[in-house]
C-alpha positions in Angstrom: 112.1 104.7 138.8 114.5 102.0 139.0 115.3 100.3 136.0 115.7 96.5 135.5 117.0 94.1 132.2 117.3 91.0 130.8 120.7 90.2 130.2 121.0 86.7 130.7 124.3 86.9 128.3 126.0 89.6 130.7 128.4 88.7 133.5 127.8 92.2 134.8 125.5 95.1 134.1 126.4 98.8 134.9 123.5 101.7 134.5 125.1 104.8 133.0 123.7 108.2 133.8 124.2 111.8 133.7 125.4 111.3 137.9 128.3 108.6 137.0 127.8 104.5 136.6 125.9 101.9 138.9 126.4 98.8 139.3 123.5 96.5 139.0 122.4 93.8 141.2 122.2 90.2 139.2 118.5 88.8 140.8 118.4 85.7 138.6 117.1 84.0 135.6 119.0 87.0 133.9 117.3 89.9 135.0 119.6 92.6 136.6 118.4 95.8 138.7 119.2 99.6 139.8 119.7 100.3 142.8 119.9 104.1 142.4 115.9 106.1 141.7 116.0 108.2 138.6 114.0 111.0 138.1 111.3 111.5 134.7 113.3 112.7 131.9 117.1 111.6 133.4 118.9 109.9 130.5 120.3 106.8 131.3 121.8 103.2 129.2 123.1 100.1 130.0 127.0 98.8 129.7 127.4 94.7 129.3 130.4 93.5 130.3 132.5 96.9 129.9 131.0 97.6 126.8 129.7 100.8 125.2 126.4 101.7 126.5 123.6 100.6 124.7 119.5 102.0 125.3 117.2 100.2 127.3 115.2 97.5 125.5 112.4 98.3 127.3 112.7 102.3 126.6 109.4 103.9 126.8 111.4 107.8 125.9 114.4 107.5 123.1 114.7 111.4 123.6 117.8 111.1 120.7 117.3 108.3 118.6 117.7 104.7 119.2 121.5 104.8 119.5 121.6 106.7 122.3 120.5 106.4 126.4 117.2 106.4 126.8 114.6 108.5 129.2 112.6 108.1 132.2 109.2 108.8 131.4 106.9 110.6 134.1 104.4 108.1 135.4 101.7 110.5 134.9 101.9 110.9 131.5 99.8 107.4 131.2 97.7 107.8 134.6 95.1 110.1 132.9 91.2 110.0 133.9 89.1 109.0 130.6 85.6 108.7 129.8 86.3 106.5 126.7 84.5 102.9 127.0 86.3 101.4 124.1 84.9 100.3 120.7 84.4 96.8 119.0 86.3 97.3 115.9 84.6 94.7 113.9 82.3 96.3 111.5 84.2 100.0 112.3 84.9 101.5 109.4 89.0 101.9 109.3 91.5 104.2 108.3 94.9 103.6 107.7 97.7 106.3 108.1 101.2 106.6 108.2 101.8 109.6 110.7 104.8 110.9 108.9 102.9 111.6 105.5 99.5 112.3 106.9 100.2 115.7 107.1 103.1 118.2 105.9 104.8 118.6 109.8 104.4 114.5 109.8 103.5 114.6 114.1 101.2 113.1 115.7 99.9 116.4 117.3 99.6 117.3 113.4 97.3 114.3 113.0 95.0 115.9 115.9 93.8 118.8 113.6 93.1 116.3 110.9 90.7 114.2 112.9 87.6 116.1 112.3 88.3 115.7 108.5 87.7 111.8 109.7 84.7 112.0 111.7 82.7 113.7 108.7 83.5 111.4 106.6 82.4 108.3 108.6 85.1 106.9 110.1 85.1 104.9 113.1 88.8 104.3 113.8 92.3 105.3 112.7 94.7 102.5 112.3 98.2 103.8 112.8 101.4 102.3 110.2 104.0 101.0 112.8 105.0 103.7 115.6 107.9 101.9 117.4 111.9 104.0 117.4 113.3 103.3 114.3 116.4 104.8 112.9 116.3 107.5 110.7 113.7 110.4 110.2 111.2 108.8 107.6 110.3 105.0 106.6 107.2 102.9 107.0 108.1 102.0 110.6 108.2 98.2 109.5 112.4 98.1 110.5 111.5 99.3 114.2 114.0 98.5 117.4 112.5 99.9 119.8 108.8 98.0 120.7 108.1 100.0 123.9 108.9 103.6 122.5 107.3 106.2 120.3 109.0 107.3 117.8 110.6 110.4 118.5 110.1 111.9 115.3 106.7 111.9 115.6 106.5 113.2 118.6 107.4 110.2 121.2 105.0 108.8 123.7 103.9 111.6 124.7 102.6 113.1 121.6 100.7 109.3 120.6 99.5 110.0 123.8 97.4 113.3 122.8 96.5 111.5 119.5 94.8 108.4 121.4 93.2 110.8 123.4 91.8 112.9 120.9 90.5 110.6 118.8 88.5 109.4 122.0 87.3 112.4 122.7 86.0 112.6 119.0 84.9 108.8 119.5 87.5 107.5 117.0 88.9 104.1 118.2 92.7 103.9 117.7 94.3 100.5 116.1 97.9 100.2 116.1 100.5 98.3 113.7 102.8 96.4 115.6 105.8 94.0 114.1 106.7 91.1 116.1 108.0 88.8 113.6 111.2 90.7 113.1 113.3 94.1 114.5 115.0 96.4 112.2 118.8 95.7 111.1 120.1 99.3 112.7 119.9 100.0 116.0 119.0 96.6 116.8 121.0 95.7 119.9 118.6 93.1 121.1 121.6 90.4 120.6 123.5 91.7 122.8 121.2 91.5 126.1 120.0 88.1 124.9 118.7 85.1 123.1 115.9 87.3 121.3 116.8 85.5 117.8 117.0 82.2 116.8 118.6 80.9 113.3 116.0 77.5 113.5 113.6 79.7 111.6 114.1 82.5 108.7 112.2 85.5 108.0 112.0 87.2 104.7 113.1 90.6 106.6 115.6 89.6 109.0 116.7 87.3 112.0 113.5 85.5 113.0 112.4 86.1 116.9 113.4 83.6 119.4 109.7 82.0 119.9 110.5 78.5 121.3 114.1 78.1 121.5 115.9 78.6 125.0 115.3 82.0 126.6 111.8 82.3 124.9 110.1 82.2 127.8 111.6 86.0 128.4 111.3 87.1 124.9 107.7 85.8 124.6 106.9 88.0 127.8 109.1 91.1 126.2 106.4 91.1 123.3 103.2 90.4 125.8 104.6 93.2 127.6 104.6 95.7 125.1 101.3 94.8 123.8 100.2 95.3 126.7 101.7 98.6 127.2 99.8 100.0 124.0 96.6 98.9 124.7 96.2 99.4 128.7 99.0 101.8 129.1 98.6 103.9 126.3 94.8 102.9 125.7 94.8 102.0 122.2 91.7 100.1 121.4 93.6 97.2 119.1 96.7 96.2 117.3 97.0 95.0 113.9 99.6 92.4 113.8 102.3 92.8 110.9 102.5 88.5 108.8 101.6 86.5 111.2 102.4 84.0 109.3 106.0 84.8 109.6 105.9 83.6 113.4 106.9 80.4 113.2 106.9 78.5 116.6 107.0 75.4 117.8 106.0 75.8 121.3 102.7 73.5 122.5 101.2 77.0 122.5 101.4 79.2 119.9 102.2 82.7 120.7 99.2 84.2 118.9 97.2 81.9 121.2 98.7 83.0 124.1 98.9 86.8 123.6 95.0 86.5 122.7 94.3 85.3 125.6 96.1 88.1 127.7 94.5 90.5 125.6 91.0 88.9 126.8 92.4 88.9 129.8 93.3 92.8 129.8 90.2 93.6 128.3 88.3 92.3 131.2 90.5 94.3 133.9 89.8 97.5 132.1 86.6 97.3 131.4 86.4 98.0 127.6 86.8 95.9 124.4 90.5 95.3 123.1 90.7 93.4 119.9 93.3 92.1 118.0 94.2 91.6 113.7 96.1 89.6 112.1 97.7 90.1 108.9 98.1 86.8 107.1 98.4 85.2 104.2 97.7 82.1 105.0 93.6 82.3 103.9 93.0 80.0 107.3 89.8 81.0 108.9 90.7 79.0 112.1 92.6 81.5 112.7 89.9 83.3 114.6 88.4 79.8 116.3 89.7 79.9 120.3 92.6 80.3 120.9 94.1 76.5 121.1 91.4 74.7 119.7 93.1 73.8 116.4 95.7 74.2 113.8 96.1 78.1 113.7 93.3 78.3 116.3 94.4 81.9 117.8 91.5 83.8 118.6 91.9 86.4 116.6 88.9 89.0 116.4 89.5 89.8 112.7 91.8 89.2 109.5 92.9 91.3 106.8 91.6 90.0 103.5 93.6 89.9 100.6 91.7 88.4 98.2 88.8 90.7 98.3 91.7 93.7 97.5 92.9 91.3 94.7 89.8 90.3 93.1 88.2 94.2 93.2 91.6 95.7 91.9 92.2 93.3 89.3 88.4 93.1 88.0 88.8 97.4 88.0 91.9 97.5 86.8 92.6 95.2 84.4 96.3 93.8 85.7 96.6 90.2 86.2 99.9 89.7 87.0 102.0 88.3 89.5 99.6 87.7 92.0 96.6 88.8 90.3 96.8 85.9 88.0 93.8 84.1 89.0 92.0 87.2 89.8 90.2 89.3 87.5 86.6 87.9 86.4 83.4 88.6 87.5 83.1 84.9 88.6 86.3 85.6 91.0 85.1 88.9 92.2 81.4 87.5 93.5 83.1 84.9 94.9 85.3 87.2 97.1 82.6 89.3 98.0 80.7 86.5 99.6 83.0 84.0 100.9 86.1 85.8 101.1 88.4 83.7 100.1 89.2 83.2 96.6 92.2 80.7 97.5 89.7 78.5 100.0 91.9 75.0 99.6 91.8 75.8 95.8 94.7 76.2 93.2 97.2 79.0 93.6 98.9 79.6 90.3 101.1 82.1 91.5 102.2 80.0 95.0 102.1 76.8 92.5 100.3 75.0 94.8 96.6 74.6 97.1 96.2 77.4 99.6 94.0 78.4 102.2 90.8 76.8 103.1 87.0 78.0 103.1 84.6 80.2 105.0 82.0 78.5 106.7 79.1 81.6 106.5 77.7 79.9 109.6 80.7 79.9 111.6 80.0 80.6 115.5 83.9 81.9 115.6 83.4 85.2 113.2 81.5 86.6 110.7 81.9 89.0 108.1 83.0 91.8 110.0 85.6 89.8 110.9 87.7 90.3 107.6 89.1 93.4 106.6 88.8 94.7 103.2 90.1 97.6 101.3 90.8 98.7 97.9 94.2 100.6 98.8 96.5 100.2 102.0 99.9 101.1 102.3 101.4 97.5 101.0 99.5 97.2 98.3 99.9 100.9 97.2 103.4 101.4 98.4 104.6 98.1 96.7 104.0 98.6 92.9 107.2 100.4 91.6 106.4 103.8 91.7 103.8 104.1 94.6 101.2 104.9 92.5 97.3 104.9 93.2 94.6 103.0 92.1 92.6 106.2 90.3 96.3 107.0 88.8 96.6 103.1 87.0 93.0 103.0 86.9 90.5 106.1 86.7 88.2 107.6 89.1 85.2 106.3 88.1 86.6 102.4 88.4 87.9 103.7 92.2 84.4 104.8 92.8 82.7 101.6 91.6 85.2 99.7 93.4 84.6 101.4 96.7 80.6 100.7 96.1 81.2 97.4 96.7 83.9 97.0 99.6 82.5 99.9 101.6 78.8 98.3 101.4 80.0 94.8 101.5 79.5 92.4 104.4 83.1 92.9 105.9 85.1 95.6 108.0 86.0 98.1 105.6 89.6 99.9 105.5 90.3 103.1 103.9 94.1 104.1 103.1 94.4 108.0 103.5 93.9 110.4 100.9 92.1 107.3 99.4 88.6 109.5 100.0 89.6 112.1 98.2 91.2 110.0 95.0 94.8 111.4 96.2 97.1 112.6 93.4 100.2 111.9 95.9 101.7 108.5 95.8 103.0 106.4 98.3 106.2 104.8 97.7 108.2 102.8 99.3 110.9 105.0 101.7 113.3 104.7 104.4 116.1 106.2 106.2 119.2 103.3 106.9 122.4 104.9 107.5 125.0 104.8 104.9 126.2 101.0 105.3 122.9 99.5 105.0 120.6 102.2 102.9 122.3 101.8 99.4 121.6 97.7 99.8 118.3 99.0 99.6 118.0 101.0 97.2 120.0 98.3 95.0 117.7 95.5 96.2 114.6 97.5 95.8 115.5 98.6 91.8 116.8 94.9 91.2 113.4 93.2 92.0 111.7 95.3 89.7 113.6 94.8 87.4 113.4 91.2 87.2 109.0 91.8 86.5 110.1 93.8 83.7 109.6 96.9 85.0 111.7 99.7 83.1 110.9 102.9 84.3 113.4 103.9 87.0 111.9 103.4 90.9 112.1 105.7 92.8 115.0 105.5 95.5 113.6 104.7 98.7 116.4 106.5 100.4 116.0 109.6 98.9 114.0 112.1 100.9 112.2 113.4 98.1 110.5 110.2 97.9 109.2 110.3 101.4 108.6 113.8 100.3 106.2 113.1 97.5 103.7 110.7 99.6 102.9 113.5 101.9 99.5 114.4 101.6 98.1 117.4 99.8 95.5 118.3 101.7 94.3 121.4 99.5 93.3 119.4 96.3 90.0 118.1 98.2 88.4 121.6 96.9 89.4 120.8 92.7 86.3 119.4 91.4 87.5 115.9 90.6 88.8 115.3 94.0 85.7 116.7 96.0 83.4 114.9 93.8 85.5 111.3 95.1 85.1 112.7 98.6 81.4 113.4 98.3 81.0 109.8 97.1 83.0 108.3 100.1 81.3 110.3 102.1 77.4 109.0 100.6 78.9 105.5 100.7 79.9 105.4 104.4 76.5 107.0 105.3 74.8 104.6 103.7 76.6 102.1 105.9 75.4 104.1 109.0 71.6 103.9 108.1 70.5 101.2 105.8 70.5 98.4 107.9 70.7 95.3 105.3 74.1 97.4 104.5 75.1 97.1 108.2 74.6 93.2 108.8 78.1 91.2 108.6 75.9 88.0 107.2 77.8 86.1 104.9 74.8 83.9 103.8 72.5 86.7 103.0 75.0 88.6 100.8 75.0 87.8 97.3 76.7 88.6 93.9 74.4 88.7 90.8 76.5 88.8 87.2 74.9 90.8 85.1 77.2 90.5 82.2 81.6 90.1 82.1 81.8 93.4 83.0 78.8 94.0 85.8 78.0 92.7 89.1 74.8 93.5 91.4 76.1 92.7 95.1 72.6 92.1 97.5 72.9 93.7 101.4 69.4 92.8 102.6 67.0 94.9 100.5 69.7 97.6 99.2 71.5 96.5 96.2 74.6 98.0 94.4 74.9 97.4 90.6 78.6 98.2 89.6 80.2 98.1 86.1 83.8 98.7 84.8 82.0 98.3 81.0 81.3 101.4 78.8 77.8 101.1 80.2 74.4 99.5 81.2 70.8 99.8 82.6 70.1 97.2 85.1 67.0 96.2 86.7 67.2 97.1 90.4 63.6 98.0 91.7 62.8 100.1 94.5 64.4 103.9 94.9 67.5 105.4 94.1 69.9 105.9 96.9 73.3 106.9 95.5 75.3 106.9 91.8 78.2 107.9 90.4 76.8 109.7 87.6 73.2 112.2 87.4 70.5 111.4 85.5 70.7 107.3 86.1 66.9 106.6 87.3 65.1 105.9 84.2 62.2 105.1 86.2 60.3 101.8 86.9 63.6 100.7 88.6 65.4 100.8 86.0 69.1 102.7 86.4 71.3 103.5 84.1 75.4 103.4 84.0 76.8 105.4 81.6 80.2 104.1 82.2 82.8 102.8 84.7 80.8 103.5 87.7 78.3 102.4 90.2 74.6 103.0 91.3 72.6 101.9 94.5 69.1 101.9 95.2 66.7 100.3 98.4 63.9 98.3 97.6 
């Protein structure tokens, strides 16, 4: 291998390695190269200008950390033979991890022996929490440096590697996080090679990336590459891309647009279906029209959906505020399970002003498998002050009514892990800054909670007891609560597999019947799926019983019975 970089800020470029320093050869438009072959696994780094050597920015092995040189991968490692023929993820059913509290050793080869767990329980696809070098041994993987390398911690490329593979084998697809609207504020020497920032647009998180200012050209093609090194390289089947919305550009093409089109591109040279989510706020269908055809037009292939997760948890739960405040009726919630958007061009109290705009069930550009739902993910768990879960604020039978209605619902349904099982672990919000940076954020993270009110101390997301407490205990699935949850999930999602009004992604033919403030019936085809968060109810459903939360509710005739906080299905 012989290594090349951008430096268009450098007069001169020297490669450090374990054999002494090299000068590299300045070939234009800012890109310098080796002249000396390095073998797989030599260490080597880059010095600017007589500076102190800094890692590759396009580092596929940070053997040490992403302060130090990085490692030449061998080429072979991603040249394996596979059978795998890809998977459209819309309509999969989703599973969100975070490979560092998935299981106790936190590695991705720990993961492996976890992925039959999955398969019984009808998954279709594991979507990984960011992957990319970060510093630190724990955090969400949201303040990552390093967009062409594996965390290390996890087991590097070469251990994501063996997970992609195995959950091929076991005909899991494989969805990675990735963050392109900011880099982490340690081990961030981006900078210093070149203009990969700009200060004409902020972020919430940090410098903004440089998307249309001079040099973007360079930095647009450093995030095309590395997109396209997960999903052709590594052979992940999709990426889930962290607020979109928070990639502000200018340019006459839009960067979503154009790294949708690559990825359409790349999907056709390999032969197998990549896709490609957005997370964004922004409630704007377009954003799945083609790519360039209008405002937010980026060809996206699916959406997460936060108003379905805000109109089922506050419905459930009770909690209204913040940004729950205009959710929590049953008006709201049949509204959200059949045209998605709650905030379609209507009133946001919380954003004091009109948001989003409406679904059009007809739509040639997507469908309802083109939204992604859940009751639980890691933001919307992670982010209340102590990490807590739904069935912890709530109850179990409220999760399991809930999950009756997202998990049969039009859309393409998400579980967070543990979720099946009704997880007593929580999942706070950690990380792992170095001691000039980590106590702003402990400070800062205490301070806004504070200022809702909150009084019970947060945990300190510095702290490794708090990373600690969101690992996964994977031996409570035998207690009786938590096996009777898993048992439910498990119905649910087969259910999904074989009723086929269940399966259709048809907006138009799914609808919401309020049976009183407290119950909905939601209509798949000829399955329906009565729901209550009341003390209790018969309902008229017709046909045969299928599934409920509690024994004994067929009274016959179709009649069905909830005694409680719960949910019951039948087929007509």
């Amino acid at each position: 291998m012989r290594p090349e970089v951008w430096a268009p800020l450098a007069r001169e470029v020297a490669m450090v390695t374990t054999s002494g320093e090299h000068q590299m050869v300045r070939r234009g438009d800012g890109w310098f190269a080796a002249e000396v072959d390095l073998a797989p696994g030599e260490r080597y780094a880059f010095r600017l200008d007589g500076g102190p050597p800094l890692p590759d920015p396009r580092a596929l092995w940070l053997p040490d950390g992403v302060h130090a040189p990085s490692a030449v991968v061998d080429p072979s490692l991603l040249q394996r033979a596979t059978t795998w023929t890809g998977l459209d993820l819309r309509g999969a059913v989703l599973y969100e991890l975070h490979a560092g509290t998935f299981t106790e050793a936190g590695t991705f080869d720990a993961a492996i022996e976890r992925l039959d767990h999955l398969v019984g329980l009808g998954i279709e696809a594991v979507e990984l929490m960011p992957v990319a070098a970060a510093p630190g041994g724990r955090g969400w993987g949201y303040d990552g440096v390093a967009l062409y390398a594996a965390d290390e911690n996890y087991g590097g490329l070469a251990g994501l590697v063996r997970l992609v593979d195995a959950c091929h084998d076991r005909g899991l697809g494989v969805v990675l996080d990735v963050v392109h609207n900011h880099f982490g504020p340690e081990g961030n020497y981006l900078s210093l090679f070149g203009p990969y920032f700009t200060d004409q647009h902020t972020t919430p998180w940090g410098d903004a990336v440089n998307l249309d200012g001079e040099g973007s050209a360079e930095v647009r093609r450093f995030l095309l590459d590395s997109a396209r090194h997960w999903l052709v390289d590594v052979g992940v089947d999709g990426l889930r891309l962290d607020a979109v919305h928070a990639l502000e550009d200018n340019s006459e093409e839009h960067f979503l647009a154009e790294l949708s089109l690559n990825v359409a591109r790349w999907a056709d040279e390999t032969g197998r279906p990549l896709s490609l989510i957005a997370e964004s706020d922004l409630n704007q269908p377009s954003m799945m029209a083609p790519a360039g055809s209008g405002t937010w037009a980026a060809g996206m292939d699916a959406q997460w959906a936060d108003d379905v997760h805000h109109a089922l948890h506050s419905f459930f739960s009770g909690e209204q505020q913040g940004y729950y405040v205009d959710f929590g009726s049953a008006q709201v919630l049949a509204k959200a399970l059949t045209r998605v958007f709650v905030h379609d061009g209507a009133l946001s109290t919380y954003r004091g002003q009109e948001w989003g705009a409406p679904v059009d069930p007809d739509s040639p550009h997507y469908d309802g498998h083109s939204f992604v739902v859940f009751l639980q993910n890691h933001d919307q768990v992670g982010n209340r002050a102590v990490g807590d879960r739904f069935a912890q604020h709530a109850s179990a039978d409220l999760q399991a009514a809930a999950a009756a209605l997202y998990l049969l619902g039009p859309f393409t349904p998400m579980l967070f892990m543990g979720e099946e099982w009704a997880a007593s672990t929580p999942f706070p919000y950690f990380s792992h800054l170095g001691p000039e940076l980590g106590p702003f954020v402990t400070e800062g993270r205490a301070r806004e909670f504070e200022a809702t009110g909150w009084s019970v101390p947060t945990p300190d997301p510095q702290a490794e007891e708090t990373w600690r407490s969101a690992v996964l205990r994977w031996d409570e699935r035998s207690e009786p609560a938590h096996a009777r949850m898993l048992r439910w999930y498990r119905r649910l999602l087969q259910l999904r597999r074989t009723e086929p009004g269940v399966g259709s992604p048809d907006l138009s033919a799914t609808r919401v019947e309020i049976i009183d403030d407290d119950t909905v019936v939601l209509h798949r085809g000829d399955v329906r799926v009565a729901a209550t968060r009341g003390a209790g109810r018969d309902v008229e459903l017709g046909g045969r019983l299928l599934a409920s939360w509690d024994d004994g509710a067929d009274l016959g005739g179709g009649r069905y019975r909830l005694r409680g906080p719960g949910a019951v299905i039948a087929v007509s």
